[in-house]
N, C-alpha and C positions, 0 to 999 in steps of 0.2 A: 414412492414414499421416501425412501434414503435421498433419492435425488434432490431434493426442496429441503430436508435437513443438513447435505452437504452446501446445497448453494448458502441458506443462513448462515452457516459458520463461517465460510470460506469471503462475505462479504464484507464481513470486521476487518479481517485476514486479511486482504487485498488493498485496503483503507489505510490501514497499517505501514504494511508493504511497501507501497509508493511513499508515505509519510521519513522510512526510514531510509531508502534508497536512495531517495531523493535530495537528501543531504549532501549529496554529488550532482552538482545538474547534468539530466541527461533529456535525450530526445522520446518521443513516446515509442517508437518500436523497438528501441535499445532498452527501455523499461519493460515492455512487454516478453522480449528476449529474455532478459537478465532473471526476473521474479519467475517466469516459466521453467529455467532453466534448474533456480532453488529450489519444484517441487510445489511453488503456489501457482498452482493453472488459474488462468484467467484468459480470455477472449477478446480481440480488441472492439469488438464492440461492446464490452461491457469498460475496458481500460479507457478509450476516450473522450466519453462520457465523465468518466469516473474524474480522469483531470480537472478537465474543464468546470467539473461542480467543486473541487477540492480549491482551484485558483480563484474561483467566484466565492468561496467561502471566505478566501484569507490566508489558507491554508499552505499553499503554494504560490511560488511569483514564475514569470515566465519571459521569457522575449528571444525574438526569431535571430538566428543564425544566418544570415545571407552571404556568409564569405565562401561557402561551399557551391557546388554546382549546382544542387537544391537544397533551397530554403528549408529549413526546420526549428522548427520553436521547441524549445529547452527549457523544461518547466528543474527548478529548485524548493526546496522546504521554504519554507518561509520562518522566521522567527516566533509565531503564532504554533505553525505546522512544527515545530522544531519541539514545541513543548505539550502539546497535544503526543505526539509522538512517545515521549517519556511518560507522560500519565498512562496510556494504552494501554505502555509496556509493563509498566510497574502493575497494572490491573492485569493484564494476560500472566505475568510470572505468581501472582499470586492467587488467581484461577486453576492456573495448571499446578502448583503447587496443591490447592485443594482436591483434586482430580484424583490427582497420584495419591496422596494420602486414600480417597474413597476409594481407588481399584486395591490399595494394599492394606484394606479395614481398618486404618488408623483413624478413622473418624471417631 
């Protein structure tokens, strides 16, 4: 039961996530690193996916790195993603703002 109420919250979360990190291009397993490492777990089968639908939205731009020994495609915000991004956040700070007010009965 908790399990299926943490996946729900944690998919906005994750949405987010890559939306704000990705204001630095980076590669998908150095995203999945990075976001794990802050405390948002996510699995790469649910992360590459997760790109892949964010770049086909608009959301995200991408193109391959071939100067390395392998190849890796380097997903960035996009200027779309960039402002999606701030609406989220401005909606999560004033969610969790309500939150805290309800656990500390100032409602």
């Amino acid at each position: 039961m908790t399990a299926g109420h943490l996946q729900e919250l944690r998919r906005g979360t994750v949405v987010l996530a890559c939306l704000v990190r990705l204001q630095r291009p980076d590669y998908g397993y150095a995203l999945l690193e990075s976001i794990n490492a802050l405390g948002i777990l996510v699995d790469a089968s649910t992360l590459y996916p997760l790109l892949r639908r964010l770049e086909k939205q608009g959301l995200l731009v991408s193109e391959w790195n071939t100067e390395e020994a392998r190849p890796r495609k380097f997903y960035r915000t996009s200027p779309d993603g960039t402002e999606l991004a701030e609406t989220l956040q401005t909606d999560w700070r004033r969610i969790n703002d309500a939150l805290a007010r309800l656990t500390t009965g100032d409602d």
